[in-house]
N, C-alpha and C positions, 0 to 999 in steps of 0.2 A: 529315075525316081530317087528320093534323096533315101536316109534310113528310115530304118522301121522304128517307129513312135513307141517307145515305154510308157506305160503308165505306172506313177508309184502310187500308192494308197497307204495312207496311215492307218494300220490296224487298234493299235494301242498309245497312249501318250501320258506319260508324267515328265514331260519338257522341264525340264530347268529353267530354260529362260523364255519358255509360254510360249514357244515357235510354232509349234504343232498340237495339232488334235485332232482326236480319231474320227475318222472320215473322210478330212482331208487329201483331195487328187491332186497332185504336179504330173504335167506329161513332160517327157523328156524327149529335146527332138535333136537337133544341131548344137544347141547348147544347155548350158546348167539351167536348171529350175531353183527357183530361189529355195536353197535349201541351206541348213550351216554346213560349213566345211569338215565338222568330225560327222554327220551322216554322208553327206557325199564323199567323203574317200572311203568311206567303208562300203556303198554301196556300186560308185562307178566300175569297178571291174567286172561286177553282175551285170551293171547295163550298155557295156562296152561291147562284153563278149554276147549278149541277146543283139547287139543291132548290128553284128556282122554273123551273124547264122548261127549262132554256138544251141545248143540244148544242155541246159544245167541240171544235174540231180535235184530231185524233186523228190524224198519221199524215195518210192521205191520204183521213180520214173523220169526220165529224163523230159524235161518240158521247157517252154519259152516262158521259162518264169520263177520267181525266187521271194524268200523271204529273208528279211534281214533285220538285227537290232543294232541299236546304235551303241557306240562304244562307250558312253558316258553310263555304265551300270547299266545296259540294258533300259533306258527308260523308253526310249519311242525304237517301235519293234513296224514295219513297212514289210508290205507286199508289192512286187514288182510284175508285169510280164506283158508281153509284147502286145503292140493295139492290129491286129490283121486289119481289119478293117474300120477306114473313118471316115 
């Protein structure tokens, strides 16, 4: 079996350049989801370390799962976390 599928979800969006809006799903499997390059390098070591077993603080809990903002002022803020089953 190949890895375990991420899903990212756009929780909030003031895109700069209109990429994203909230509600927005990309699943992430083998490769990139069309996403810009300043959110995904700030998110891939979140979704690297979920699809080789990792548990990431969460809060006051370790879980298969993360939230993240993007580095341009914080405008588009994502929730990440593993699909168990699909």
């Amino acid at each position: 079996m190949g890895l375990p599928r991420v899903k990212i979800t756009i929780t909030s969006s003031r895109c700069r350049g209109g990429y994203f809006k909230k509600g927005q799903e990309f699943i992430v499997e083998d490769l990139c989801p069309p996403l810009c390059h300043e959110l995904w390098n700030t998110i891939y070591p979140l979704i690297y370390a979920l699809q080789n077993g990792a548990y990431l603080d969460y809060g006051n809990v370790r879980a298969k799962r993360f939230d993240a903002k993007c580095p341009d002022e914080c405008r588009v803020s994502v929730h990440g976390k593993v699909i168990e089953k699909y």
